[in-house]
C-alpha positions in Angstrom: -120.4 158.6 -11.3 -124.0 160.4 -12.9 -124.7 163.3 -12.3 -127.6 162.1 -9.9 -125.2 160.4 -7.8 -123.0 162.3 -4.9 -121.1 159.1 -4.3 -119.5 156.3 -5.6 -117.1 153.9 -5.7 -116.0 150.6 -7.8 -114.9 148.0 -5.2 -112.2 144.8 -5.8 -114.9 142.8 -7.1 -115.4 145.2 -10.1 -118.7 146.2 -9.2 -119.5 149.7 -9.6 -121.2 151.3 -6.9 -123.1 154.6 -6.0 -125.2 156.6 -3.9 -127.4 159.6 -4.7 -126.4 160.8 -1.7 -122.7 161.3 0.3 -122.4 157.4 2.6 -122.6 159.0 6.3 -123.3 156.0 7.9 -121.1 153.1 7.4 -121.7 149.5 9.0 -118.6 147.4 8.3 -116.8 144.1 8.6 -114.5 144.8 12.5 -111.7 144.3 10.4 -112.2 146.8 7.8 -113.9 149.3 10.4 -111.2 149.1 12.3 -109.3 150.2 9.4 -111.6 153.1 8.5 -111.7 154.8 11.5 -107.6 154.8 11.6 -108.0 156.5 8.1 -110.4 158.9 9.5 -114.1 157.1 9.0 -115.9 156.1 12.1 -118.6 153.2 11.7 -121.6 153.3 13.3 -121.2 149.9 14.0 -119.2 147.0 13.3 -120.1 142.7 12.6 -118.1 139.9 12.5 -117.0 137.2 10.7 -117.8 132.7 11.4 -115.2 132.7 13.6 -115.9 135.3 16.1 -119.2 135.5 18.4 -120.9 138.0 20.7 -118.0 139.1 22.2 -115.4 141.6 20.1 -112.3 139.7 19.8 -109.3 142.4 21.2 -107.7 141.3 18.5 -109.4 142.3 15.4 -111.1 145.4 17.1 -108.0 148.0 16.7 -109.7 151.4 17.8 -113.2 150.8 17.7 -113.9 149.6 21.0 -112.5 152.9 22.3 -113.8 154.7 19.4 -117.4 153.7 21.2 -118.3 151.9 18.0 -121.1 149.3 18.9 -120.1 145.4 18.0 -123.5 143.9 16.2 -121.8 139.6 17.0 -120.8 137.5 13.2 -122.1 139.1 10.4 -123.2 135.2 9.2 -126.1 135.6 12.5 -126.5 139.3 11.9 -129.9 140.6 13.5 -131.2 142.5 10.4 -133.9 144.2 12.4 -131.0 145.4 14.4 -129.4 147.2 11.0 -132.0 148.1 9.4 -132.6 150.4 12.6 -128.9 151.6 12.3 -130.3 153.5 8.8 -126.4 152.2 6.8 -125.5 154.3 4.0 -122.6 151.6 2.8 -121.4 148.5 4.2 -117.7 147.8 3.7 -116.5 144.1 3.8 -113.1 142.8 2.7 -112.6 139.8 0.3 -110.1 137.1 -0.4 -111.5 135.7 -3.2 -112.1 139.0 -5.7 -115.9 137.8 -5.9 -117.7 137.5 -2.5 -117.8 139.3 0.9 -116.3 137.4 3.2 -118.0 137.9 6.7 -121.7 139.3 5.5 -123.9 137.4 3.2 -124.1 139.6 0.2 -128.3 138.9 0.1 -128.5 140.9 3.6 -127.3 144.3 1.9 -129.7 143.6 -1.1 -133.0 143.0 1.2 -131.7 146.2 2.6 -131.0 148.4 -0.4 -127.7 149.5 0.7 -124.5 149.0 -1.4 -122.1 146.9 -0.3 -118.4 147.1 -0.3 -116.0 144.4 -1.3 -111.9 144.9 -0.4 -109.3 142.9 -1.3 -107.3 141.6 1.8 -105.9 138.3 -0.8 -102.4 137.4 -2.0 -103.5 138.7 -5.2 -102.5 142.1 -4.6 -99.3 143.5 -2.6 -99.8 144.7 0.9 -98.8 148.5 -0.1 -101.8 147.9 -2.8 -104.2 146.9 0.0 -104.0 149.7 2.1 -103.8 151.9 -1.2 -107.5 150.5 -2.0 -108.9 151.0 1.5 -107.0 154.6 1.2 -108.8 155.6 -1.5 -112.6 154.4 -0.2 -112.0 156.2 3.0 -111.0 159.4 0.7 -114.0 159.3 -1.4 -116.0 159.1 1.9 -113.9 161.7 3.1 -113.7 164.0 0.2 -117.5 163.8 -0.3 -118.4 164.8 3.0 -115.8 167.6 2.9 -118.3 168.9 -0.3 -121.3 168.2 1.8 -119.9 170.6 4.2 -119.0 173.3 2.3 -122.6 173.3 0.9 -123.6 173.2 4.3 -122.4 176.8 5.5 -125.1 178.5 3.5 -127.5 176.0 5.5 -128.6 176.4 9.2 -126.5 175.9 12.2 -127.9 173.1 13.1 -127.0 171.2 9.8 -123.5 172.9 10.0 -123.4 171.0 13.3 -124.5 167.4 12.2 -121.9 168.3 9.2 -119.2 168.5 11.2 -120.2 165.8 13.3 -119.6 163.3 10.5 -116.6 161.4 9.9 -113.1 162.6 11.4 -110.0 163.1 9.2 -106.6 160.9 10.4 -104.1 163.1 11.8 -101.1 163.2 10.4 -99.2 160.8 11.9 -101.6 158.0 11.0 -100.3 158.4 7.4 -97.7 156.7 5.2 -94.9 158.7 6.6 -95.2 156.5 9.8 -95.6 153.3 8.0 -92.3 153.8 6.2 -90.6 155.1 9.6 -91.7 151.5 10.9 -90.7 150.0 7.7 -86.8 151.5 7.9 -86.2 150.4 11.7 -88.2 147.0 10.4 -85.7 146.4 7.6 -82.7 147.8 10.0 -83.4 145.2 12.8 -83.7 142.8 10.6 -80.4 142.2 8.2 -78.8 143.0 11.6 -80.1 139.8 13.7 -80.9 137.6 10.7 -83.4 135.1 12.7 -85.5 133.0 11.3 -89.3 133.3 11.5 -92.1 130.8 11.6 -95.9 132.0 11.4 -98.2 130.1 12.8 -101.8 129.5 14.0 -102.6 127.3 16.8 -105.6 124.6 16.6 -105.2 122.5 20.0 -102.4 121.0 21.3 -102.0 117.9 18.4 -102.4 120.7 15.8 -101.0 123.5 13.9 -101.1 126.2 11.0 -97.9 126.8 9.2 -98.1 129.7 7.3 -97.1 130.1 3.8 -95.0 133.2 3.8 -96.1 134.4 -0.2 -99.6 133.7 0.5 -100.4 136.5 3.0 -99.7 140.0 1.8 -98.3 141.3 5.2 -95.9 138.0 5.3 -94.9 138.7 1.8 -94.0 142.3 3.2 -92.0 141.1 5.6 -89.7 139.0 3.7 -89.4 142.2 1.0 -88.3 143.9 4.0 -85.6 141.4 4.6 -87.3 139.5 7.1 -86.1 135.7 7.2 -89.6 133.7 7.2 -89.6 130.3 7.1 -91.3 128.3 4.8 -93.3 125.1 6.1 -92.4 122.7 2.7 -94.5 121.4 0.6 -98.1 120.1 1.4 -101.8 120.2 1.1 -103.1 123.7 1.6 -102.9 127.2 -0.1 -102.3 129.4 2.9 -101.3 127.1 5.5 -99.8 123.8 6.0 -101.4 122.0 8.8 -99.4 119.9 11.0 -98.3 118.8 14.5 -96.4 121.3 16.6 -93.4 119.0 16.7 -93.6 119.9 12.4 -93.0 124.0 13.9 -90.1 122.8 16.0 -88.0 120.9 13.0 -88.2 124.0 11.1 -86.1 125.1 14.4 -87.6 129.5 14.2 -85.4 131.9 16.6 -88.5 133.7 16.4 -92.7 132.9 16.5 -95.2 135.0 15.4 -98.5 133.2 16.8 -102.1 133.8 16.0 -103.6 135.7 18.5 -106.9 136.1 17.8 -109.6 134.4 20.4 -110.3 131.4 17.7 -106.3 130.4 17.9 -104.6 128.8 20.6 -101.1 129.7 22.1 -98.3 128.1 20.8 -98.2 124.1 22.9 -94.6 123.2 21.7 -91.5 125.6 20.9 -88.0 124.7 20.8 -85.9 125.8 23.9 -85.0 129.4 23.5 -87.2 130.6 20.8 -89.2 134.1 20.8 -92.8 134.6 20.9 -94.5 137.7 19.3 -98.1 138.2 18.3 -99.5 138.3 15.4 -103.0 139.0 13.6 -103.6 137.4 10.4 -106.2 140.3 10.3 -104.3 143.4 11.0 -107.0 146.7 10.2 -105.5 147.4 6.6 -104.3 150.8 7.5 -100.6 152.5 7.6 -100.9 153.3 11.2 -101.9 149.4 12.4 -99.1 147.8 10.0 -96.8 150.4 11.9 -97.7 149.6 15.1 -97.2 145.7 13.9 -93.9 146.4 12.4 -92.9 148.3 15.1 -93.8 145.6 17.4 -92.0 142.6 15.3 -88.6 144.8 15.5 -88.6 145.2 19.5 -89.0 141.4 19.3 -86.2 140.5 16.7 -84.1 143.0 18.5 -85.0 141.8 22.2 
């Protein structure tokens, strides 16, 4: 950072990036809002990505909907009269590839002058890494508005005021020491049942997403936890393999975890007997969510 910067920040893309004064107002991907304001950041507003619409999907939102945070619709049809008036500091995206933002064309932030943000959420870092990376972008914002404020006291009351308005810090249980709570009743529950666990997205009812345990970070947690995922076999696709749902069923799971964000269906086909638990492939990259998710997955193997 120069010394005419107050800010800044090099994202997962390796591009360096700075402000000459602290990010206040962040617009983000839901995703990685949702994320944010768990870690103590609150957006002013929030996009999506091709898949959603004009509508927040429940899924994807974690707090922000009760946080008051405004939904802006798919960052692909984003109404850039609309934020340009919301005056963004940042814009935080995530990305799977280590090279492009994956809900907001990266042009929009340009035409703006804002700096954009680019997380990884891939297979090519370790859960525990992604929610380091989004840790520490939430600190900077944090830490630099905590030196705005101190240089604020000798300012007037009013700017004291919008100060401390800014963005909240987490409380303490939305830390790692939950996450690793979760983590020890997760790894518990799970040598002591030992059932076997498909992931899955649903397409219709003649089609189906098998997940590929290694190639999603929280999966790949999972199973280093001692979960038993099941593997779909070999086939076209890098993160999925797409079949029938009679494909799911020969794979025989005690246990589903199914899609549920609004672009998946529910599961059409499960063998007698088998569990259903839900599941976001785009869990807010924060300790407190993968808690709350691991939490979650232990009531069900436990059930």
């Amino acid at each position: 950072m120069s010394g005419a910067q107050a800010w800044g920040f090099t994202d997962d893309r390796g591009t360096e990036l700075g402000a000459v004064r602290v990010p206040e107002r962040v617009v983000a991907y839901v995703r990685a809002g949702a994320a944010l304001l768990d870690l103590g950041v609150t957006p002013v507003a929030v996009y999506g990505s091709g898949h959603d619409g004009a509508v927040l999907d429940p899924a994807k939102a974690g707090g922000v909907e009760a946080a008051g945070v405004p939904y802006l619709g798919s960052g692909r049809a984003l109404d850039e009269g609309l934020l340009r008036e919301l005056r963004p500091d940042v814009i935080v995206d995530v990305t799977y590839d280590g090279k492009s933002p994956y809900a907001l064309d990266e042009a929009v932030a340009e035409r703006l002058g804002v700096p954009l943000v680019a997380l990884s959420v891939g297979n090519e870092l370790t859960l525990p890494a992604i929610l380091d990376r989004f840790g520490a972008l939430s600190a900077s914002l944090l830490d630099a508005t905590a030196t705005v404020a101190t240089a604020a006291t000798v300012a007037t009351a009013a700017t004291a005021t919008a100060a401390a308005a800014g963005p909240r810090r987490p409380a303490e249980s939305d830390g790692p020491a939950e996450l690793l709570e979760a983590e020890a009743v997760l790894r518990s529950v799970a040598a002591r049942t030992g059932l076997a666990v498909l992931a899955l997205s649903g397409a219709g009812p003649d089609q189906v997403h098998l997940a590929r345990p290694q190639a999603w970070p929280e999966l790949a947690r999972l199973a280093a936890l001692g979960v038993r995922l099941l593997d779909p076999g070999p086939g076209p696709g890098a993160n999925w393999l797409t079949a029938d749902w009679g494909r799911a069923a020969e794979l025989r799971p005690d246990l589903i975890l199914f899609d549920n964000r609004f672009h998946a269906v529910p599961p059409y086909e499960t063998p007698p007997g088998t569990r259903l638990a839900p599941w976001n492939p785009e869990t807010p990259p924060s300790p407190a969510a993968y808690a709350r998710f691991f939490r979650d997955l232990a009531e069900s193997l436990a059930a």
